[in-house]
N, C-alpha and C positions, 0 to 999 in steps of 0.2 A: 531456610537459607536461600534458595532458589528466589522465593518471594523478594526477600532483601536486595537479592542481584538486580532483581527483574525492576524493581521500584529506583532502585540509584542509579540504573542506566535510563530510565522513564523520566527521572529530575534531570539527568542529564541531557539528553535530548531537550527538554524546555527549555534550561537556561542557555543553551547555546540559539536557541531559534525563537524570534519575537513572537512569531507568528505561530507559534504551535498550539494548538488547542490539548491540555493534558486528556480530558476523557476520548477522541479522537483519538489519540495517538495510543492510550491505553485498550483503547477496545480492539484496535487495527494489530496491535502486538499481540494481543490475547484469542485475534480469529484467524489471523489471514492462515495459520498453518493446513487448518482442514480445505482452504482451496487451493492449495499448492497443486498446480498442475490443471487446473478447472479453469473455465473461463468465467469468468466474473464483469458484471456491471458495479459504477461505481455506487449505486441504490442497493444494490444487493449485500454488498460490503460492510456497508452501516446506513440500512435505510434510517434512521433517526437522524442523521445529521444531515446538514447538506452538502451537497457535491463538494465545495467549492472546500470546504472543511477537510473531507477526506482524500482531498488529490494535495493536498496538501500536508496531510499524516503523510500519505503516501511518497510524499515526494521526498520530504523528511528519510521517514526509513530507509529509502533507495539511497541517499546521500550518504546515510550511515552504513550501510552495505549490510544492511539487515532485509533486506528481501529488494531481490529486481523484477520491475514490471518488465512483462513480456507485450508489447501489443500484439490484438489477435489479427489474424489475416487469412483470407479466402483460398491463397495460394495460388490463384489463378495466372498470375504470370512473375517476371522477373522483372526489378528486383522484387521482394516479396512485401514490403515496404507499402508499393505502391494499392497493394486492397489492405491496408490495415486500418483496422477501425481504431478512434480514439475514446470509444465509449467502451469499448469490451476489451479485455487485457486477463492476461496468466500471471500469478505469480508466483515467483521461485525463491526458498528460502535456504 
């Protein structure tokens, strides 16, 4: 039943977004939970694909409110913003 769920919110996601690549989005829903909380690159994520593919699963989900990127950051001053990398990011599910 789970699987079911998980597949008709996956068709979902596609038909609303042109741009969605399904195995992408399928892999991204099936990993990102074991790095909840980890910093992650976006090669790490799904080195098989390219970047440009998974910032786009990703940006997908975020919109869905199925996990938010966190960008990562050094902390070294305020606001916090200003060391954060665009390459390395948390995600929260």
């Amino acid at each position: 039943m789970q699987e079911e769920i998980f597949q008709a919110y996956l068709q979902s996601l596609i038909k609303d977004n042109r741009r969605a690549d399904i195995d992408s989005l399928d892999h991204i829903m099936r990993t990102t939970h074991s790095f909840v909380g980890s910093q992650i690159k976006y090669t790490g994520l799904d080195p098989d694909r390219r970047i440009e593919k998974t910032k786009t699963s990703l940006r997908i989900l975020e919109k869905a409110l199925i996990l938010q990127i966190i960008k990562s950051s050094n902390a070294n001053s305020l606001p916090l913003s200003s060391g954060s990398s665009t390459k390395k990011f948390v995600t929260s599910q």
